[in-house]
N, C-alpha and C positions, 0 to 999 in steps of 0.2 A: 864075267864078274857081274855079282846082282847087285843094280841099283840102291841104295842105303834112303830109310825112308824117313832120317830127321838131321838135321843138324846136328841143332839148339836145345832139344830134348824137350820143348815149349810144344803144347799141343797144335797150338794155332798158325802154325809154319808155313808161311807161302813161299813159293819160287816162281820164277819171273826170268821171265826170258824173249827174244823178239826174234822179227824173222824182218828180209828183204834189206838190210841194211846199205848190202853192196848194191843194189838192184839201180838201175838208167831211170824208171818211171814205178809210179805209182806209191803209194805210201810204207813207210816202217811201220808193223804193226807188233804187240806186245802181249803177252797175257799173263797171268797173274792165278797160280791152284794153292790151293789148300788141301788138301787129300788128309783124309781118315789115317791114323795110325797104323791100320791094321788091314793097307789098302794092298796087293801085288799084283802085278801083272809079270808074264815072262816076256810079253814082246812089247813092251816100253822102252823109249830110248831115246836119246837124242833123234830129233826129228831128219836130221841128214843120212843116220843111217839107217832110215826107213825108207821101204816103196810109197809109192800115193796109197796103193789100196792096203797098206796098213795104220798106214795115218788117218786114213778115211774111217777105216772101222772101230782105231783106239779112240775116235775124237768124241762119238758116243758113250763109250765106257769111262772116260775120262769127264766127261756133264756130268753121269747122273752119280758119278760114286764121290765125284767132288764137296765137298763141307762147302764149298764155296768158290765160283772160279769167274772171270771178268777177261774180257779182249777188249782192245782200243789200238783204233790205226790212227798217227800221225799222216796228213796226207802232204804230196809235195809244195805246195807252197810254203806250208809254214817247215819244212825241209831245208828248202832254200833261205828260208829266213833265220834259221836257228844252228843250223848246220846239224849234222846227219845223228853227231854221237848226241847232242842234246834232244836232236827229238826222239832219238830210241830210249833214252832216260825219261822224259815228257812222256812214251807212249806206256810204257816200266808206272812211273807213279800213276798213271792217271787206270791204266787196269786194277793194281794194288786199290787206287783210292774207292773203287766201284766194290771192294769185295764185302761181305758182309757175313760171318761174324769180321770184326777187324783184325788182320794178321798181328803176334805176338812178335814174331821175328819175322823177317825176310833174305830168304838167302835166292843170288842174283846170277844168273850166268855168268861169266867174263870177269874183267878187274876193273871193270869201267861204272861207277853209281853213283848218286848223291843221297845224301839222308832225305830220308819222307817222312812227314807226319811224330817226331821222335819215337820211332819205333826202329831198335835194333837190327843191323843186316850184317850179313856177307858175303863178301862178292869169291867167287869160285870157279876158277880156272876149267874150264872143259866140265864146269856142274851140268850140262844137259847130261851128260853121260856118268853122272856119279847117282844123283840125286831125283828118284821119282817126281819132287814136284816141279822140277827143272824141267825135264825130262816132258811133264805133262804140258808144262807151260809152252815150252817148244815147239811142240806139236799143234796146240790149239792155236801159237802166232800163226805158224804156217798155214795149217788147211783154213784158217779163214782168210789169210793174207792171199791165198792163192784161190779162194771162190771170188774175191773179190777183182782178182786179176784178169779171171776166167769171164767173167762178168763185163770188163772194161773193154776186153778182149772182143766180145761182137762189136762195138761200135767203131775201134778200131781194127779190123783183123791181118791188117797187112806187117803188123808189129809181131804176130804169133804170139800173145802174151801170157795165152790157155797154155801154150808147150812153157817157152821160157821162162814166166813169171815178172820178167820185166828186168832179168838180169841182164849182165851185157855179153849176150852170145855174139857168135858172128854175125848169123842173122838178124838181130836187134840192129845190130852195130850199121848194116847194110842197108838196112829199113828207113832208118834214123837216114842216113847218105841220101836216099833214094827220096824219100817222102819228107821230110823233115820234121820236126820235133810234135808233139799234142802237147795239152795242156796238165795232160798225166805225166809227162817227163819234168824230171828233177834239174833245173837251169843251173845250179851250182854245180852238177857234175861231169864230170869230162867225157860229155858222148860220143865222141869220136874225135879220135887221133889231132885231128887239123887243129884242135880249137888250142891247140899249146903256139897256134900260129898268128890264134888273133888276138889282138890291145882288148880283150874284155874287161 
């Protein structure tokens, strides 16, 4: 099925979407396209059901044909502070608020948003995979969410965060046992098993 490339029929249509929500460390990040009417790609897609090296080479093609596109990572402290769905909605407005021209409509991955700015949205069930700028938006959380991981990843490498991205694999999960926690791990979230054992 090909991706459908407007809502709202409003030229200026952004989709918004984030990456790393479930992830043990490192930040929620968000991004925010606008894409041209008359913009297609065949291998656009929700970013999950893409490889690295397609996401890597759509995230190009998705810059420069963009009318307009913005990323912003919520990082984990204010994670812990806000809890995880408010700062993926904080990471959601604060990309949207960075775009410029300003989006007419916004339509939102998920069923989960709040209003921004009084500007019209809808939120849309599995929209990475309906909707190109979903779709776009998805891709651009990711590959930046995940240089950024890749990134954090030399200073700590015993976490593998270049492979996992900071989800909670076995081996995160082990790492985390072994070494104990950085200062890139999310404290409100349940790193391993035992912690349903302690008075936190």
């Amino acid at each position: 099925m090909s991706l459908l490339s407007n809502f709202s029929n409003l030229k200026l249509e952004c989709g918004t979407d984030e990456a790393g929500r479930g992830c043990l460390a490192g930040p929620v990040t968000a991004s925010a396209v606008i894409l041209p009417d008359d913009f297609s790609n065949t291998i656009l897609n929700d970013s999950k059901l893409l490889s690295e090296p397609k996401r890597k080479l759509l995230k190009p093609i998705i810059e420069s044909s963009a009318i307009s596109f913005a990323v912003q990572h919520i990082f984990q402290d204010d994670i812990d502070k806000i809890n995880i769905l408010n700062a993926s909605i904080l990471a959601m407005h604060e990309s949207i608020g960075k775009l410029n021209p300003k989006p007419e409509f916004i339509i939102v991955d998920g069923n989960k948003f709040k209003p921004f700015d009084n500007i019209p949205h809808q939120t849309i069930i599995k929209g990475d995979s309906k909707y190109l700028s979903i779709a776009a938006a998805s891709v651009l959380a990711k590959t930046y969410r995940d240089e950024y991981m890749a990134k954090i990843h030399e200073e700590f490498p015993m976490y593998n965060w270049k492979k996992n991205k900071g989800y909670p694999t076995q081996e995160h999960r082990n790492a985390i046992k072994k070494y104990g926690i950085t200062k890139y791990h999310r404290k409100s979230f349940r790193l391993f098993p035992e912690q349903l054992k302690l008075n936190l």
